[in-house]
C-alpha positions as CSV (number, residue, x, y, z in Angstrom):
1,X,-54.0,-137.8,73.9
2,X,-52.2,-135.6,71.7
3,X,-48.9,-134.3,72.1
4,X,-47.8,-131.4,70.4
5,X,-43.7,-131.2,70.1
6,X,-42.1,-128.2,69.4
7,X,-39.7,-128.0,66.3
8,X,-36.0,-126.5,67.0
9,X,-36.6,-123.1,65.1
10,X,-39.7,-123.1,67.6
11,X,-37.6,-123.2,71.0
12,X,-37.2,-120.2,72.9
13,X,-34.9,-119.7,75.8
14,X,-36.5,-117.0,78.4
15,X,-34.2,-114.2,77.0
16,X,-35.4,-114.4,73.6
17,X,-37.7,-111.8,72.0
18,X,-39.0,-111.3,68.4
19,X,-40.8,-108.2,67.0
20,X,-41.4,-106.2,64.0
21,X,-40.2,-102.9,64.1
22,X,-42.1,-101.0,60.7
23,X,-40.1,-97.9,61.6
24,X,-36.9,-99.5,60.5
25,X,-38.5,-102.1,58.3
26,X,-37.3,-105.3,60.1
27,X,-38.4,-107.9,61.7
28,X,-36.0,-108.1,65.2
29,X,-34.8,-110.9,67.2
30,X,-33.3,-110.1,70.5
31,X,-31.3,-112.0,73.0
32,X,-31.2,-109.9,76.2
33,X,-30.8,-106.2,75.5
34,X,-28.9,-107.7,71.8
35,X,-29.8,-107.4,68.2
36,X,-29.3,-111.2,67.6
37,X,-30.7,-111.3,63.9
38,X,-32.4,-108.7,61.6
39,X,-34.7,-109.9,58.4
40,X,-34.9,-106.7,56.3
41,X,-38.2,-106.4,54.5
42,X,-40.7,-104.0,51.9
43,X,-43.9,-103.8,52.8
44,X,-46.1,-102.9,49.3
45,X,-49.8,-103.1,49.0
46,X,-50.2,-107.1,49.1
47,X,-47.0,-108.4,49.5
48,X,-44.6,-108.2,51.7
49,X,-40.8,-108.6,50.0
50,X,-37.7,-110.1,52.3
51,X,-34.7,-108.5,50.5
52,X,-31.9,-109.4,53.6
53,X,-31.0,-111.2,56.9
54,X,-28.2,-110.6,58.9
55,X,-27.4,-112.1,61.8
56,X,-24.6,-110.9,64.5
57,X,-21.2,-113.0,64.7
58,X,-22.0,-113.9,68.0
59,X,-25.3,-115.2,67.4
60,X,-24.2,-116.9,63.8
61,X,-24.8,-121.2,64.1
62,X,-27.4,-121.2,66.8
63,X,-30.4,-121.5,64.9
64,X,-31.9,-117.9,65.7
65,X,-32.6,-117.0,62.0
66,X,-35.1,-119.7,61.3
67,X,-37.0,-118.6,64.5
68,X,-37.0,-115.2,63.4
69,X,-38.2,-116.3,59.7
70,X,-41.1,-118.4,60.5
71,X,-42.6,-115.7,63.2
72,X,-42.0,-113.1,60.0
73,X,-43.7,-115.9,58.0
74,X,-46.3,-116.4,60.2
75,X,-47.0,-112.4,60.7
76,X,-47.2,-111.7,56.7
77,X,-49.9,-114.8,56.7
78,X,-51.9,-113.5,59.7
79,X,-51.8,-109.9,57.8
80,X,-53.1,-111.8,54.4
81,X,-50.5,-110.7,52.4
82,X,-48.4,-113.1,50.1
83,X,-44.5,-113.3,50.2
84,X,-41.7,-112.5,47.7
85,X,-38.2,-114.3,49.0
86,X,-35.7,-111.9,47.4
87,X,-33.8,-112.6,50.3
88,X,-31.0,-115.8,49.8
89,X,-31.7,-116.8,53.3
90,X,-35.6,-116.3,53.4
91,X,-35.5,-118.4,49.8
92,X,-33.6,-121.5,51.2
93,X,-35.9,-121.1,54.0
94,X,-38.8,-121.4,52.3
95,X,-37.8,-124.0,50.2
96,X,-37.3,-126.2,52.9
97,X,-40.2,-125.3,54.7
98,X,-43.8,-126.2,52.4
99,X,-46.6,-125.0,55.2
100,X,-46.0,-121.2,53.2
101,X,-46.2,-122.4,49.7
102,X,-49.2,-121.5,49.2
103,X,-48.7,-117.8,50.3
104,X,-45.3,-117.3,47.7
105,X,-45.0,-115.7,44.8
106,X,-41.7,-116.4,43.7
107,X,-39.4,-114.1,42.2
108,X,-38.3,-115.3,38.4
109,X,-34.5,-115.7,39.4
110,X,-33.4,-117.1,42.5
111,X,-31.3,-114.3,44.8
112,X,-27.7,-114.8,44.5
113,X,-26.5,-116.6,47.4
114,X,-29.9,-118.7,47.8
């Protein structure tokens, strides 16, 4: 028998939604009616290039911006584009996390903050 156990950044409380919104180039996380956390992104023929996350004070410490970042991840994969982490959050992200490796292209100098 296999189990399959769900990482944190993969636990969802009812409330929770994700969603990419191409009209105001984000990926969204909402709790309730709330913008919890926002990963700003360029989409270019091929790539798709994080430049910012932000995630509202009231959401900050709760592990919502690594569930947002890996469904973004996941999307740009499923779309068969490749990455660029010009974002300091998306980076350290990715850094930790080696299932996208193969899917970056990494920028030539780390984003300041990363």
């Amino acid at each position: 028998m296999t189990e399959n156990s769900a990482a944190t950044e993969d636990t969802f409380s009812p409330d929770v939604s994700t969603t990419r919104n191409d009209e105001l180039h984000r990926y969204e996380l909402h709790v309730g009616d709330k913008l919890a956390v926002q990963i700003r992104f360029i989409d270019e023929p091929g790539h798709v290039d994080f430049i910012h996350t932000d995630t509202a004070e009231q959401f900050q410490g709760q592990g919502l911006g690594k569930v947002l970042a890996h469904f973004a991840l996941d999307d740009v994969v499923a779309s068969g584009k490749r990455i660029i982490p010009n974002c300091p959050f998306m980076y350290r992200y990715l850094r930790k996390h080696d299932a996208y490796t193969q899917y970056i292209d990494w920028p030539e100098q780390p984003p300041a903050g990363a």
